[in-house]
C-alpha positions in Angstrom: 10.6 0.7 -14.8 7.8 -2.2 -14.0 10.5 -4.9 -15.8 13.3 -3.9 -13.8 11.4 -3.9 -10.2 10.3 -7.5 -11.0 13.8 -8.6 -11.7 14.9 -7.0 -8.8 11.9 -8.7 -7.2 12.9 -11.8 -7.8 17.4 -10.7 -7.1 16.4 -9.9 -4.0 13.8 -13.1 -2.9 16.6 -15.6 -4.5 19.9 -13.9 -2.7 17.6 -13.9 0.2 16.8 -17.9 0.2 20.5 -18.6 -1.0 21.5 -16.8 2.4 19.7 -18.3 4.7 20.5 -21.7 2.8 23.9 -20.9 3.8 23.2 -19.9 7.0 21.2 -22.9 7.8 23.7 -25.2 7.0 26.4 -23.5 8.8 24.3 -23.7 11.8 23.6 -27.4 11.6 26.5 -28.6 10.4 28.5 -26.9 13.3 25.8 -28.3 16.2 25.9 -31.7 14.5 30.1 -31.3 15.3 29.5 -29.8 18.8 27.2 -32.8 19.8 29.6 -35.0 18.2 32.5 -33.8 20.0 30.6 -33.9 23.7 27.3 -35.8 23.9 26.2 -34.5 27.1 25.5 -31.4 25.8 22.4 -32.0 23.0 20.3 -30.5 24.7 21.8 -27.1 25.1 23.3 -27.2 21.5 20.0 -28.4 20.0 18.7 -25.2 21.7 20.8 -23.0 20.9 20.9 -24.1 16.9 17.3 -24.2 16.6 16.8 -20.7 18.3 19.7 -19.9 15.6 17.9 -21.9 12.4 14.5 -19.5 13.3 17.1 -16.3 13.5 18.5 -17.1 9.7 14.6 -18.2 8.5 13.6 -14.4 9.1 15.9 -13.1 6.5 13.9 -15.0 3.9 10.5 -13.2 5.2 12.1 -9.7 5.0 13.5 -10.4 1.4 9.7 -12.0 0.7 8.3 -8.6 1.9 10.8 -6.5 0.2 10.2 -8.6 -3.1 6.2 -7.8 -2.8 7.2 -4.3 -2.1 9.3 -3.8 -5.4 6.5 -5.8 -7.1 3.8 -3.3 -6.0 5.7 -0.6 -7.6 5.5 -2.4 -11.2 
């Protein structure tokens, strides 16, 4: 059993960071088209996508806890 909790250790830590890879870009990507589409509003969009980036960055956490979790029961 000790193998297959690391693998799924590591499964769950790299879908995790793959995700939230995603996710970031997605996020950027679409304020980087809102700004470009109407200035004026940076400031809110900037906002909104960084409240959004830190949103997506806890899904890496969890899957970083859940990976030490699986690895404790090796």
């Amino acid at each position: 059993m000790g193998a297959l909790a690391l693998v799924a250790a590591a499964i769950v830590f790299g879908l995790g960071a793959l995700g939230a890879g995603i996710g970031n870009g997605l996020i950027v990507g679409r304020a980087l088209e809102g700004i470009s589409r109407q200035p004026e509003l940076r400031g809110t969009l900037q906002t909104t996508m960084f409240i959004g980036v830190g949103l997506v960055e806890a899904m890496p956490v969890v899957a970083l806890v859940l990976a030490f979790i699986l690895m404790g029961q090796a």
